[in-house]
N, C-alpha and C positions, 0 to 999 in steps of 0.2 A: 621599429614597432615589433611586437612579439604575436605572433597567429595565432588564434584560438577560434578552431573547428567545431561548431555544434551540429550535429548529425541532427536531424529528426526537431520539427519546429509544431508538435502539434500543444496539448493542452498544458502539458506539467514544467511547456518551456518559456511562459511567458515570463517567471520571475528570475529566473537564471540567464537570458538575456535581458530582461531589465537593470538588472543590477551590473553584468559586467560593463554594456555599453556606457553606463552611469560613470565607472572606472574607469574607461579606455581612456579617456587623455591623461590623468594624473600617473596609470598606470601604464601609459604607450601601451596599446592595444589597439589591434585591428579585428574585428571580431565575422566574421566567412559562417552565416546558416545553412545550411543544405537541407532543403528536402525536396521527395520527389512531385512538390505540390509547388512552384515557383512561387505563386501568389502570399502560399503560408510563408516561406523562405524571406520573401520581401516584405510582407506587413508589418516585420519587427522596423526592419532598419530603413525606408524611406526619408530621405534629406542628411541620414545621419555621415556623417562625416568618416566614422572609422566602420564601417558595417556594412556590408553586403548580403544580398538573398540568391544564392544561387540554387538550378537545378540540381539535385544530386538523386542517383537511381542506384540505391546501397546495392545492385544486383550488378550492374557496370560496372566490372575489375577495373577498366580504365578510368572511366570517373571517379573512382572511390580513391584509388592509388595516388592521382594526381593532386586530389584535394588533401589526402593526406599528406603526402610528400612534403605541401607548400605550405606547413603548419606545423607549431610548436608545441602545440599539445592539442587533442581529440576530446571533446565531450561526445560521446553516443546517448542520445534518450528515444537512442530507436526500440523495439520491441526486443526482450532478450535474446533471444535465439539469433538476431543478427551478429550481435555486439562481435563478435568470434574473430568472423573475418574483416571487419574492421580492424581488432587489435593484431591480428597476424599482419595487416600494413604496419600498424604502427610499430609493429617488432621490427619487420624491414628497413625500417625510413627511419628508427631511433625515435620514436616520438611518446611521450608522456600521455595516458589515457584516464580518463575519470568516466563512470555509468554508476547510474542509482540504483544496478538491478542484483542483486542475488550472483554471486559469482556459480557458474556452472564448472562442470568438469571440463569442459572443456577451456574452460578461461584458466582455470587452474593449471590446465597441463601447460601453458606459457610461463609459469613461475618463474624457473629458473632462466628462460629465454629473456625475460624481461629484466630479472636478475643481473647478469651477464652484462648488460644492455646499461643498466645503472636508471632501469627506466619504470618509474612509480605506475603502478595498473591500480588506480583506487577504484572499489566498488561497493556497491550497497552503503552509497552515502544518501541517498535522498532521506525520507522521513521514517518509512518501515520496510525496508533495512534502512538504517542510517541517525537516525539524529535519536532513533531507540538504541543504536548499540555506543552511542556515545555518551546520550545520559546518564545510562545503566551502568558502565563501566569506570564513569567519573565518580560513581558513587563508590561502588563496589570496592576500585582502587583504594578510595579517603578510607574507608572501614576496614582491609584489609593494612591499608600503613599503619593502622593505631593499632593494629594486634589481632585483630576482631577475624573470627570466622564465621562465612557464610552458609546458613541452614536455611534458608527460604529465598527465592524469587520470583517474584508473577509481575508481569509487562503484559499492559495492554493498548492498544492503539485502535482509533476507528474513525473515518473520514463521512461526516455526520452535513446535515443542514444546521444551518444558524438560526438558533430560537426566532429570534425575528425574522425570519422566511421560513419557518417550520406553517404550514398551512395544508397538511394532509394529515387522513388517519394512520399513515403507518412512518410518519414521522422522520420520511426519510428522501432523500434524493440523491441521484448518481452526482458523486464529487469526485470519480476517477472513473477506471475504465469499466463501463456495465458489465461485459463479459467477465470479469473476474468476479464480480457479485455473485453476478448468475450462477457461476460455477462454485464458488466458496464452499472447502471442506471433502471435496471429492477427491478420489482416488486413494484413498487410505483409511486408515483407522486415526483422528486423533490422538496421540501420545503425551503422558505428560508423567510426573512424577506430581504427587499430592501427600505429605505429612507419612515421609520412607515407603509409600506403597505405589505402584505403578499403576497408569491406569489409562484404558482403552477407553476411545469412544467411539463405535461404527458410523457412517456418513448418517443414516437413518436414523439416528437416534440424537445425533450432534445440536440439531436447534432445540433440544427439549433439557438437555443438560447446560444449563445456564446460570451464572453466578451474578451477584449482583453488588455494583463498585457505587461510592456517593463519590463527587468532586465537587466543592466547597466552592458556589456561586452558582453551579453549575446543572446540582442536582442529581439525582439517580441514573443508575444506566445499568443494562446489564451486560455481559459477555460469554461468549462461548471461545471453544477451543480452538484454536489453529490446529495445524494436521499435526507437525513435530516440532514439541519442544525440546526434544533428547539432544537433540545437535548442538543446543546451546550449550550444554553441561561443559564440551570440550573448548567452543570457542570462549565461552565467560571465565572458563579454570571454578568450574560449579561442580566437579567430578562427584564430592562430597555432602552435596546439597539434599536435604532432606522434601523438599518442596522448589519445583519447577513447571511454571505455566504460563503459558504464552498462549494472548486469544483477541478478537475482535469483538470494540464496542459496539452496541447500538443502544437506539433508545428501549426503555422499557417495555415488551409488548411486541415488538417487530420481531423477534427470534421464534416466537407462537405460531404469529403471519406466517412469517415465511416457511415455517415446518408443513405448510398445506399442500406448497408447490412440491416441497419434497416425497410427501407419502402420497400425491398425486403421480407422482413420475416425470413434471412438468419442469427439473431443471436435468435431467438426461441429458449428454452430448455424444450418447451412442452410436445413433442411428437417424436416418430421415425422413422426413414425414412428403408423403405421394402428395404432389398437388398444394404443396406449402404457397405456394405463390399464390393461387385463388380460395384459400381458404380463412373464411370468416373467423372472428375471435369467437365466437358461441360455437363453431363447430370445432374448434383445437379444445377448447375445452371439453365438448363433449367425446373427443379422442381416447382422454381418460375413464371415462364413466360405460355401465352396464348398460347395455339394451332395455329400454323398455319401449313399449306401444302405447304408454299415455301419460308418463313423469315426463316432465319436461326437464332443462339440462339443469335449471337451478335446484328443483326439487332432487335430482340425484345426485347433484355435489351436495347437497345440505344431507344427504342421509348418507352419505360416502363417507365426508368429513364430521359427522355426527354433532353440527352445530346446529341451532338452534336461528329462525329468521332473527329475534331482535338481540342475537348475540354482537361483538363487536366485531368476532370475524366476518360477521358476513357483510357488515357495513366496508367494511375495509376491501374484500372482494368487488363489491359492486361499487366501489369508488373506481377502481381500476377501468371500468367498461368490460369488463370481461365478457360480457354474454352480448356485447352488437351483433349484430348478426352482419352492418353495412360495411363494419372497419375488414380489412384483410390484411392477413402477414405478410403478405407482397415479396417474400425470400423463399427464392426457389430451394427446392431439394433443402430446407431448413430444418434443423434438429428441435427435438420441443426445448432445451434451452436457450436457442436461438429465437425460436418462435415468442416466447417467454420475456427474454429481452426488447423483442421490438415494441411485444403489448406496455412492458415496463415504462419505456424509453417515455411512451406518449405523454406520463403522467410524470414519471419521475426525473425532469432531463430540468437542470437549472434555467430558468427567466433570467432575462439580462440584469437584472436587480437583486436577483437573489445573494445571499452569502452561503456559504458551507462555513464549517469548523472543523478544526481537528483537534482531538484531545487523544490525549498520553497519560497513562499512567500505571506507575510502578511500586511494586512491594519490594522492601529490604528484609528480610530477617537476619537478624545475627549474634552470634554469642562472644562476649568480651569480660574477660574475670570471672567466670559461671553464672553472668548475669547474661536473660537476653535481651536484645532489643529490636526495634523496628522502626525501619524510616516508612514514611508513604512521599510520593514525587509525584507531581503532577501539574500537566503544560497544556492547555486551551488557547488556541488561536483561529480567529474568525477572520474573513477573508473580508478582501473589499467588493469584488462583484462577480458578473459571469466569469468575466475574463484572469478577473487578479484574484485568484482563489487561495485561501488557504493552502488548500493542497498544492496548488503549484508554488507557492511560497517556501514551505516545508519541504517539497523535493528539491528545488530550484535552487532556493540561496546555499542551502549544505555543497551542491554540487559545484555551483559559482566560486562559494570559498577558498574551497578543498583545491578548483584546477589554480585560483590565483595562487594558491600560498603554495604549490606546485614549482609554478613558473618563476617565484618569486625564491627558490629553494629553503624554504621553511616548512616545509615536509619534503623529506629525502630517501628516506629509506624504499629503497629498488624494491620490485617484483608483485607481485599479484595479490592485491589485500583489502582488509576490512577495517575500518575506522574505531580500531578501539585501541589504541596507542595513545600516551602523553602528548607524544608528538603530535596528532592530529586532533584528538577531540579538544583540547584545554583554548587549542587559539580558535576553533571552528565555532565550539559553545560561544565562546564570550564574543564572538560577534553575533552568534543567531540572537543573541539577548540585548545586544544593540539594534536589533532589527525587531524587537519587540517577541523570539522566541523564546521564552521563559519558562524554567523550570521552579514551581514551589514544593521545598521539603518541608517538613513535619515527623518530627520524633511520637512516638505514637505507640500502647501498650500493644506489646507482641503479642499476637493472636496464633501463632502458628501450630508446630505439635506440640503434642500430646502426649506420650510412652502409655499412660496409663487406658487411653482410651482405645478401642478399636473402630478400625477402619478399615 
């Protein structure tokens, strides 16, 4: 039997142990959960024959050493900042690692230790990083083998409700981690390149700057920017690219919303608020607002935020409960974006019935015989319930694939990497599309620059 270690058993791991255990007899596999929740660790594998839930306390060198030691390849889906000392075991012990997350500096400076080692560190395979930089680059490659140069790209991805459990005004509900929501677009300037000119977009200003994509069955959506797309230029070989933009979906309408909490100050992770634990949702709200001796807190966020009562923002505030005066943040020493999430949480947190979706999609531009052209790419996938999310399917099975065909040595190339190689995306795709992940292209008139116009 060949060991396969999954660190961390919380939401984005139900479809990446569904499917390997699915595997483990044909593929002799024994499949070892850890985390430091026993119960989560065992609710996968119960009666199952090749699978275990054990304790594991990623903070316990000896726990963590041992479990790695006794295994043949690591999956980590703990939170980034762990992933680190995990893979310095598996440097130790020789062992093969796979994480869906954003490769850091510090996972970087194992390169060549891994190198050395002849031992594969795959990372930023789940869905965004991952199954965006595989799509992307599947394309890119085909258009670049036939002669063709690249002058445009924009990639968007966004982890949305499913029409049929869409039952709110802001159209939306937590399908991965709330704190990242919460926080979305902070600590930088947006960057991107748009039609040869660069361009900035400050945190405060970022949900008002919004562009708007149609996906065929699917309908309207709009996006805003991620913080940096400059980084892509070097990893996609875009160095040349007259148009580079990378940004997150939502629906139509929510990027408005949500600009309230921003020029409110109500997604801050500054600082903490006195007395967080007993304080009511009408008084965090009124946190933000001027003193007065006879407006009450709705009447001065309506003249704060300069809406109007039978406007839709306000409908959409007062959906949230925000002015109870009975509910409490109940989190001590909590920052207001913290604060902000728990009020979120109440409304926006999936029914066991619910579905999410996630949808992708991609612009090509490019020039071939001084003619140009443009593909559009795009992949919609809805979940089956609380538990078998979309999202955990799109993180999940990429990660699942990536460690079998690891183990299996069908991806081999040693040391610290990202999923945009022959070798990994061609056999990874063509199963996520046996698994119903689908990509649709379309040849489509190029829209991109301009010379003659200014911008």
């Amino acid at each position: 039997m060949r060991n396969i270690l999954i660190i961390g058993a919380g939401r984005s791991a139900t479809s990446l142990i569904r499917y390997l255990l699915d595997k483990s007899e044909e593929e002799e596999l024994f499949i070892t959960i850890g985390d430091i929740s026993i119960q989560a660790a065992q609710k996968f594998t119960t009666g199952h024959p090749n699978a275990r839930g054990i304790m594991l306390d990623v903070f316990n060198d000896v726990q963590r050493k041992n479990a790695v030691e006794n295994s043949d390849l690591v999956i980590s889906m703990l939170p980034a900042r762990y992933h680190v000392e995990v893979a310095k075991d598996c440097i130790e012990f020789g062992k093969h690692m796979v994480t869906a997350s954003y490769i850091s500096d510090q996972m970087q400076s194992l390169n060549h230790k891994a190198q050395a080692k002849g031992l594969v560190f795959m990372n930023e395979i789940g869905v965004d990083p991952g199954i965006d930089h595989m799509s992307a680059m599947q394309v890119i490659d085909r258009i670049r083998a036939k002669g063709g140069k690249m002058i445009l790209f924009e990639s968007f991805t966004g982890g949305l409700i499913a029409p049929e459990s869409d039952n709110n005004l802001w159209n939306y509900k937590f399908t991965w981690n709330p704190r990242n929501v919460v926080v979305a677009g902070q600590g930088g300037a947006a960057e991107f390149i748009q039609e040869g000119k660069y361009k900035y977009i400050p945190y405060h200003r970022l949900f008002r700057r919004t562009e708007f994509i149609n996906i065929e069955g699917y309908g309207k959506f709009e996006v805003y920017a991620n913080r940096n797309s400059l980084k892509y230029q070097s990893i996609y070989g875009l160095d040349n690219v007259l148009t580079l933009y990378r940004g997150t979906i939502r629906r139509v309408g929510f990027s408005r919303a949500w600009n309230m909490f921003v020029q409110l100050g109500m997604t801050d992770d500054g600082y903490t608020i006195p007395d967080s634990e007993t304080m009511s949702y009408r008084e965090f709200v009124n946190l933000f607002l001027p003193y007065s001796p006879s407006d009450t807190v709705e009447l001065k966020l309506r003249h704060a935020l300069r809406i109007e009562q039978d406007d839709l923002m306000w409908d959409k505030l007062e959906e949230l409960d925000l002015f109870n005066k009975n509910k409490v943040i109940g989190i001590k020493d909590a920052t207001p974006a913290m604060a902000l999430q728990k009020i979120l949480e109440d409304k926006w947190t999936l029914a066991p019935k619910d579905k999410d979706m996630i949808v992708m999609y991609h612009k090509f531009g490019y020039e071939l015989d001084g003619k140009q052209y443009q593909i559009d790419s795009h992949m919609a996938l809805i979940g089956e319930d609380q538990t078998h999310t979309a999202m955990a399917k799109t993180v999940g099975l990429p990660v699942a694939i990536a460690a079998l065909k690891i183990l299996n040595e069908e991806i081999t190339t040693p040391g610290v990497q990202l999923p945009i190689t022959k070798e990994v995306y061609e056999p990874i795709l063509k199963e996520l599309e046996e698994n119903g992940i689908i990509f649709h292209e379309e040849e489509v008139k190029y829209m991109g620059y301009n010379p003659d116009n200014v911008h």
